[in-house]
C-alpha positions as CSV (number, residue, x, y, z in Angstrom):
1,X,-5.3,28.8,-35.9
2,X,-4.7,26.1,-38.7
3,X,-0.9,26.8,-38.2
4,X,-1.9,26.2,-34.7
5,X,-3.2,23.0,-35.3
6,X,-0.2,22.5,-38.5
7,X,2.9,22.9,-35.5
8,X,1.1,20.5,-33.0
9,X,-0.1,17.6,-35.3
10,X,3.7,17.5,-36.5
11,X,5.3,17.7,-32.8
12,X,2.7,14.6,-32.6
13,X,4.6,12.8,-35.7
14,X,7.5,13.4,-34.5
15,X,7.3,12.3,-30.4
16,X,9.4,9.8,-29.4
17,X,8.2,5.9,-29.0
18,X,8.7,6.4,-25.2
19,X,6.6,9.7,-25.4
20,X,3.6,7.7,-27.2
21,X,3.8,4.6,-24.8
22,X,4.2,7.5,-21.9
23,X,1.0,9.4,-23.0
24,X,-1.2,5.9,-23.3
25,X,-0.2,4.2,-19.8
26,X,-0.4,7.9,-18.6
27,X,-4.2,8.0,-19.7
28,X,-4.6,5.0,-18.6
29,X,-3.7,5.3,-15.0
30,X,-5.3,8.7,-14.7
31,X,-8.9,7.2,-15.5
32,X,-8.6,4.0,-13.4
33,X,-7.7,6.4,-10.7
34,X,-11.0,8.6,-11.5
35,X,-13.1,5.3,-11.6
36,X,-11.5,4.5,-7.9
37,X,-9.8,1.2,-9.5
38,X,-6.9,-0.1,-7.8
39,X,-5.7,-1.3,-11.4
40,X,-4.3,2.7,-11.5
41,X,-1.5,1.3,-9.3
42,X,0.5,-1.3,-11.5
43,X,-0.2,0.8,-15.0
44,X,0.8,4.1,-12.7
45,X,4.4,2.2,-12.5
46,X,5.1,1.6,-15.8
47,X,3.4,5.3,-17.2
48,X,6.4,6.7,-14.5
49,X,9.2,4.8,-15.3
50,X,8.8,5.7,-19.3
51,X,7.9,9.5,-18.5
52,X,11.4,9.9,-15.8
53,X,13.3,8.5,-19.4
54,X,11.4,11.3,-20.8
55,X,11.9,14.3,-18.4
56,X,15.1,13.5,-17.7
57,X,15.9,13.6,-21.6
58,X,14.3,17.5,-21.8
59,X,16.3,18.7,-18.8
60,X,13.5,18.6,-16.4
61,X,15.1,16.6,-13.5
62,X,12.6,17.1,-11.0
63,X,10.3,16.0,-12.6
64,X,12.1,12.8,-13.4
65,X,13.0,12.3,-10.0
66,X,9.3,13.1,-9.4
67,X,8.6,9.8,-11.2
68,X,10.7,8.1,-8.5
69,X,8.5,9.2,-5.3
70,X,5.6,8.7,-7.6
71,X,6.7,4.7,-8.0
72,X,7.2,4.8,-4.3
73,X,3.8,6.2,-3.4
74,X,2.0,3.9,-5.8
75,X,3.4,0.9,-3.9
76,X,2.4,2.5,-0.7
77,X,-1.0,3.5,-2.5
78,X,-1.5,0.0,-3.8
79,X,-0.7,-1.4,-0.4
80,X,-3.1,1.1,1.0
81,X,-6.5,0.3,-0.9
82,X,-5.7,-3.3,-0.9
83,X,-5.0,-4.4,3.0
84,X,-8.1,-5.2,5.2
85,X,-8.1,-4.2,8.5
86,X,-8.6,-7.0,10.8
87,X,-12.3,-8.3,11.4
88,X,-13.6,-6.3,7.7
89,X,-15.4,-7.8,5.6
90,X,-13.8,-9.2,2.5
91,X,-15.4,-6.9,0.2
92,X,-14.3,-4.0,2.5
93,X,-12.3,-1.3,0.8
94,X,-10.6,2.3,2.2
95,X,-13.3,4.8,2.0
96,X,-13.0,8.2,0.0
97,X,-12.9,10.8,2.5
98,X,-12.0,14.5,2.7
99,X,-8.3,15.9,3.9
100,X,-8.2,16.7,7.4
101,X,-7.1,20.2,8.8
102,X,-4.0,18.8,10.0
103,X,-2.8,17.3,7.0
104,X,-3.9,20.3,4.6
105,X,-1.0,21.9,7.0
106,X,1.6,19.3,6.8
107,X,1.1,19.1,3.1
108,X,1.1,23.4,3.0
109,X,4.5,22.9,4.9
110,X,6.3,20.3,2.6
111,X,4.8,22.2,-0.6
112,X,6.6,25.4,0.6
113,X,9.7,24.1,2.0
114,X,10.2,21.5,-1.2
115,X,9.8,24.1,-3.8
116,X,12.7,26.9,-1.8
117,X,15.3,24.1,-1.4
118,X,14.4,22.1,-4.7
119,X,14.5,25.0,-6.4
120,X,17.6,26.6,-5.2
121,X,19.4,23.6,-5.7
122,X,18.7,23.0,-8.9
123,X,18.6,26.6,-10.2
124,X,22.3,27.2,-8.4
125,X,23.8,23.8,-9.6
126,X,22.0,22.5,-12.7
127,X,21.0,23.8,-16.4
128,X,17.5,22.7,-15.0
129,X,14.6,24.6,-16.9
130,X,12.7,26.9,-14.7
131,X,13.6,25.1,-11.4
132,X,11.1,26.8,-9.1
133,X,8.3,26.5,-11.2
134,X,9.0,23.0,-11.9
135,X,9.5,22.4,-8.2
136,X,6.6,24.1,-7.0
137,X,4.6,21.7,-9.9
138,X,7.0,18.4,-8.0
139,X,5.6,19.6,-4.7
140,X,2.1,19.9,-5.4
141,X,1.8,16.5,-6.9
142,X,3.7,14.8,-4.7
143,X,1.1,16.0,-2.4
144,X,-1.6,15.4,-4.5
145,X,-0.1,11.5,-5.3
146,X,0.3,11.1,-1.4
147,X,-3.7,11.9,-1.0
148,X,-4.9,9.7,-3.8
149,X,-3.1,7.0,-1.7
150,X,-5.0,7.8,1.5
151,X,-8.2,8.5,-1.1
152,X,-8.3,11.7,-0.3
153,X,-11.2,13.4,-2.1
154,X,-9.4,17.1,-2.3
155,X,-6.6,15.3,-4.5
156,X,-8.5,16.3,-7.6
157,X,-8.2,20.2,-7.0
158,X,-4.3,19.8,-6.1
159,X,-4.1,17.6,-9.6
160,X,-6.8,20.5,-11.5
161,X,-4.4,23.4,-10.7
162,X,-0.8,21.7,-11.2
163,X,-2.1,20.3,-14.7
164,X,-2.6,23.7,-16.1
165,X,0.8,24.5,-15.0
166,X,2.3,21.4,-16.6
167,X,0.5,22.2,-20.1
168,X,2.4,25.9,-20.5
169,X,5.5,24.2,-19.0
170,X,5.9,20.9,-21.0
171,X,4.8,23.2,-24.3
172,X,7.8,25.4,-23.5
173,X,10.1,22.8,-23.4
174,X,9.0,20.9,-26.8
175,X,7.3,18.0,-25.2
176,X,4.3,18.8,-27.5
177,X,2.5,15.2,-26.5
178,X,3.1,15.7,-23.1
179,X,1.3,18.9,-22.8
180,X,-1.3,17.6,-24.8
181,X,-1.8,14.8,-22.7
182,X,-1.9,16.9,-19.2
183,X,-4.9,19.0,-21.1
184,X,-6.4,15.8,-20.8
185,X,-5.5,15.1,-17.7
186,X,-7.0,18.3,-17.1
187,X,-10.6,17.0,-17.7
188,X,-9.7,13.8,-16.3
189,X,-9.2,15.7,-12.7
190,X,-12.4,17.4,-13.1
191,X,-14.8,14.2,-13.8
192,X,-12.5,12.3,-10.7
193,X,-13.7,15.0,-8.4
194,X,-17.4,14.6,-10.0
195,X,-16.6,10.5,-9.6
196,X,-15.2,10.4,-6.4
197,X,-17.3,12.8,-5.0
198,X,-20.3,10.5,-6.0
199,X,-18.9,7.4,-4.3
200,X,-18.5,9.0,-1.3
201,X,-22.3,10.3,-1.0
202,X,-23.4,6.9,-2.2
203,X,-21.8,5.4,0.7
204,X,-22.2,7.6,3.7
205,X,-26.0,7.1,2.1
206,X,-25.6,3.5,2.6
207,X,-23.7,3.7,5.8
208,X,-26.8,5.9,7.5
209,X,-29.5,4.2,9.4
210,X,-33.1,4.1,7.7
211,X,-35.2,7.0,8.3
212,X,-38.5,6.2,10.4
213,X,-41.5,8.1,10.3
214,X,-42.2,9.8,13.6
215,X,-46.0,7.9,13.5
216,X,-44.7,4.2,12.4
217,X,-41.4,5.0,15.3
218,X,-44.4,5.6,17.8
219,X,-46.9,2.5,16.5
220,X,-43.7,0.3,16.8
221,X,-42.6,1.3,20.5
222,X,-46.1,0.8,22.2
223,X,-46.3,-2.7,24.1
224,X,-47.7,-5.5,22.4
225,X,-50.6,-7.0,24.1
């Protein structure tokens, strides 16, 4: 275990600049996405434009061209959680609320067809580093980044179960910080599910008429005299 502890604190010492500045925006986002802040957005931009430098530089292409779609989502996202639909309120915002069955499909369907082309493209024509597993990882959070941007609340689970895969991965392929940083991510996923799934019970709460009494309903509907 202390050698354990011995190889990783001196992967730490020796990440790159961009893999630091990559692991603090990366945080960073992450958390203002678990606290519903739409300050996630602009950080989110600059955490993918350092980590695509990064993936790119470990042979991991789709995952540095994941960084692209992810820039293009956050725009969309930003534009998303920002707009007001005509006659809301100023302080109105988009609501949390669960995936629909339709779009657990459509998502299902790009996930699997992504991660057969993707990865037979890449594994055929590149030296890319376990191209299906890396794909499959793309797909998945593509998916996942395309429901925080609707505020979907099931994004959390997609994000829980492609973090773990990204740990083993990134640890394979000597991004030591990296993987450390998607263990956090890890628990990061788990309190945004427990976060978002509190904002969205506190507002259908507030959204639901008052409950009446069946004795004060009848009192109140008898004719004044």
């Amino acid at each position: 275990m202390a050698a354990f502890w011995s190889e990783l604190w001196a992967a730490v010492l020796n990440s790159s600049a961009l893999e630091v500045w990559g692991f603090v925006t990366g945080l960073a986002c992450v958390w203002l996405v678990a606290r519903s802040s739409v300050w996630n957005f602009p950080v989110a931009l600059v955490a993918c434009a350092l980590a695509a430098v990064v993936y790119a530089r470990a042979k991991l292409y789709s995952d540095a061209g994941l960084q692209g779609v992810f820039i293009v989502l956050g725009i969309y996202g930003w534009w998303e959680w920002v707009r007001k639909p005509a006659g809301a309120p100023a302080e109105a915002e988009l609501p949390i609320t669960f995936t629909s069955g339709r779009l657990w499909l459509l998502l299902l369907a790009f996930v699997g067809s992504f991660t057969a082309v993707a990865g037979y493209l890449f594994d055929t024509y590149t030296d890319a580093a376990a191209p299906y597993l890396d794909n499959f990882a793309t797909a998945v959070s593509i998916a996942a980044q395309y429901q925080i941007a609707r505020k979907k609340l099931e994004n959390w689970l997609l994000w829980i179960g492609v973090d773990v895969l990204y740990v083993g991965l990134y640890w394979q392929r000597g991004i030591v910080l990296f993987s450390v940083q998607y263990v956090i991510f890890l628990g990061l996923a788990v309190y945004g599910l427990w976060q978002w799934w509190a904002l969205m019970r506190q507002r259908r709460e507030a959204a639901a008429p008052p409950v009446v009494p069946p004795v004060v309903a009848a009192l109140e509907e008898q004719p004044r005299r």
